[in-house]
C-alpha positions in Angstrom: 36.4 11.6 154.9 37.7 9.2 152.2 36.2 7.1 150.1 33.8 4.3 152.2 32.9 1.8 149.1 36.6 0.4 148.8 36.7 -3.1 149.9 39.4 -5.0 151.9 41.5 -7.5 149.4 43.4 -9.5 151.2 47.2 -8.8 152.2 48.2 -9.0 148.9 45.3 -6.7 146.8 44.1 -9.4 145.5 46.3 -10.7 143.6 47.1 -14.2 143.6 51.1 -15.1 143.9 52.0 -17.2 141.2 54.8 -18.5 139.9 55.7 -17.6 136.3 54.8 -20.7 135.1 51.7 -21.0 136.6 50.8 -18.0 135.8 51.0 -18.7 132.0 49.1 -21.9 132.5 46.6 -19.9 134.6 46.1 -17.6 131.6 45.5 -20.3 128.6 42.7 -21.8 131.1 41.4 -18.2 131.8 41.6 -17.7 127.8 39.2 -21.4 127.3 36.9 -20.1 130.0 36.3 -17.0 128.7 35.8 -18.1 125.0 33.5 -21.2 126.3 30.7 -18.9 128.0 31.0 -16.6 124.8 30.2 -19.3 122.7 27.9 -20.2 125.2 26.3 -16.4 125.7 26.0 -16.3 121.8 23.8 -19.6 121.2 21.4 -18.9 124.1 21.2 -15.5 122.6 20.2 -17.3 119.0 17.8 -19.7 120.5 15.6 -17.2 122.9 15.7 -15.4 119.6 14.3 -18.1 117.5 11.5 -18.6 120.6 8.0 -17.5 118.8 4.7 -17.5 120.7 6.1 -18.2 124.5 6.6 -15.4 127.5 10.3 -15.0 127.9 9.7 -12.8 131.5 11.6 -14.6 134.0 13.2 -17.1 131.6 16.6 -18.2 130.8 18.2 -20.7 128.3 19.7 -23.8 130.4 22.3 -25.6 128.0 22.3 -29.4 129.1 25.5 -31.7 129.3 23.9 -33.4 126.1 24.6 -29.8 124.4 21.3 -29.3 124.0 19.0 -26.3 125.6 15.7 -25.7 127.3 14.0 -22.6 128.6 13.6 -23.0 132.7 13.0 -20.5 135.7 15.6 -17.6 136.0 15.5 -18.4 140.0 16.7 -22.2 139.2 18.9 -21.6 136.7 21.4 -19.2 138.1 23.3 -21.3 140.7 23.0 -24.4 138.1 20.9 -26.7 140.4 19.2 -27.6 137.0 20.6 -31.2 135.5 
C-alpha cells in the first residue's frame, strides 16, 4: 500500500528557495536562534533545579523581558501569553 504517514510539503519539499545570499544570512540568524533558547533551556534547567520545598508538576520556568524568571502554569506558558 505505501507508506500513509508521509505529509504533503509544498511544491518544492519544503524547502524554501533562497538566494545564496540569503541563504547565508538565513543561517547566521538560524545559528543565534538556536544558541539563544540553549542558553535559555540551560538556566531554566539550573533554576527548577535550585527550587527546594515547591511542587514542580505542571510547572515551567517563564524568563521575563527584565531577564529574570518565575515559575507559572505549563498551560500559560507555552504559547507565551505570559508578560
Amino acid at each position: 500500500m505505501g507508506n500513509t504517514s508521509v505529509t504533503y510539503r509544498g511544491p518544492n519539499g519544503g524547502k524554501q528557495k533562497l538566494s545564496v545570499k540569503a541563504r547565508k544570512q538565513k543561517q547566521i540568524t538560524d545559528r543565534k536562534s538556536a544558541d539563544n533558547r540553549k542558553e535559555e533551556k540551560a538556566t531554566a534547567q539550573a533554576f527548577r533545579r535550585n527550587i527546594k520545598n515547591i511542587d514542580l508538576e505542571g510547572k515551567d520556568v517563564h524568563h521575563r523581558p527584565d531577564k529574570s524568571m518565575v515559575l507559572v502554569n505549563t498551560k500559560t506558558n507555552r504559547g507565551h501569553h505570559i508578560v
